[in-house]
N, C-alpha and C positions, 0 to 999 in steps of 0.2 A: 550657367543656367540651372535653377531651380526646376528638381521635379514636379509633376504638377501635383503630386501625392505632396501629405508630410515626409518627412524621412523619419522612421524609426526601426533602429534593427534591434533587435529579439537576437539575443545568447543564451544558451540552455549547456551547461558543464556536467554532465554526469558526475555521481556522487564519488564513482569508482577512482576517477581521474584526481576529482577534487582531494581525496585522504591521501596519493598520493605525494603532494605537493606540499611545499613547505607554504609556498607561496603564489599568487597569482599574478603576472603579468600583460597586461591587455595594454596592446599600441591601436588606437585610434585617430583613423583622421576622416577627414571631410574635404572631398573633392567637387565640391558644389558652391555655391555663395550663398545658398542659408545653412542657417544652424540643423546641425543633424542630431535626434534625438538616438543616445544607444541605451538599450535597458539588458542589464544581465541580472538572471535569476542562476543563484549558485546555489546547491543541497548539501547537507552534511558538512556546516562550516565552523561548529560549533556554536558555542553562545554569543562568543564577542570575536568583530574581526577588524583590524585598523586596514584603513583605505585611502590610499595616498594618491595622491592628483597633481599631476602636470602638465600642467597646459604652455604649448608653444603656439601661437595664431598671431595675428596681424597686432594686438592689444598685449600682447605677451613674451616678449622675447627675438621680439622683432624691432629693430631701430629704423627701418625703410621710411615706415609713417609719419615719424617725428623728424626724419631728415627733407621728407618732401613737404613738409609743415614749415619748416624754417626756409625753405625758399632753393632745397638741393645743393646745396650750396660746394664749391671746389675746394677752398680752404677752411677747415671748421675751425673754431675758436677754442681754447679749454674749456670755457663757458659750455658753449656748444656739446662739445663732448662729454660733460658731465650728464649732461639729458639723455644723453642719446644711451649711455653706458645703463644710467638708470632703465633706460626703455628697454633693453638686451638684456633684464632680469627677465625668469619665468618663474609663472603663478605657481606657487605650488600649498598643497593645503593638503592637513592631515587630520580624518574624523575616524575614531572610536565609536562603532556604531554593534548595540546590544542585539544580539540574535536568538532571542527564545524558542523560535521553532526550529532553529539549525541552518535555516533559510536565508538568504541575501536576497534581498530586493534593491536594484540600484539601477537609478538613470543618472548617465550624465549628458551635459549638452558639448558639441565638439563645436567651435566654431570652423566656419567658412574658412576652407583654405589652413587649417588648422592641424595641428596632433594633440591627442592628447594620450598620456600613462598612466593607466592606473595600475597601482599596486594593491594586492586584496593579500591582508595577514592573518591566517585565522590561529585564536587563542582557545586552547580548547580545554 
């Protein structure tokens, strides 16, 4: 059951925290069946920081969907199994994103029932 709100959480990292760090690790998930918006505002990240993304959800790293699409079937096929292995891939994506005021500004969206990881690398 969806909140009757949007979902968005608000992260705030002190600066102090953040220069220690080589690196940031943020596990996100969503224990709802809508998409949950998360926004982190990071300070002191330098100029440039690479921001990695992996998503595990129903669309991503999950074979459940594609097995109960084909009929749930007892004995799969190698056919079969080729889909389904493609489907037990997760999303993952890497942006390079400029930071001129030192500041991170970042939403991501979590799906329903979902994790996601982001990794925050800052370049300084």
């Amino acid at each position: 059951m969806c909140p009757s709100r949007p979902t968005m959480t608000s992260c705030v990292v002190p600066a102090q925290w953040v220069m220690m760090r080589v690196s940031l690790h943020w596990l996100l998930r969503c224990v709802y069946s809508c998409v949950k918006n998360v926004q982190l505002h990071l300070d002191d990240v330098g100029t440039s920081v690479r921001v990695q993304t992996t998503r595990f959800d129903r669309g991503h790293g999950s074979a459940y969907d594609a097995w109960v699409a084909m009929g749930a079937p007892q004995h799969i096929l190698p056919a079969d199994l080729d889909v389904l292995r493609r489907q037990m891939e997760l999303d993952m994506s890497v942006q390079r994103v400029a930071t001129p005021g030192n500041t991170l500004e970042w939403t991501v969206e979590v799906q329903p029932f979902g994790v996601t990881l982001l990794e925050i690398r800052s370049y300084r």
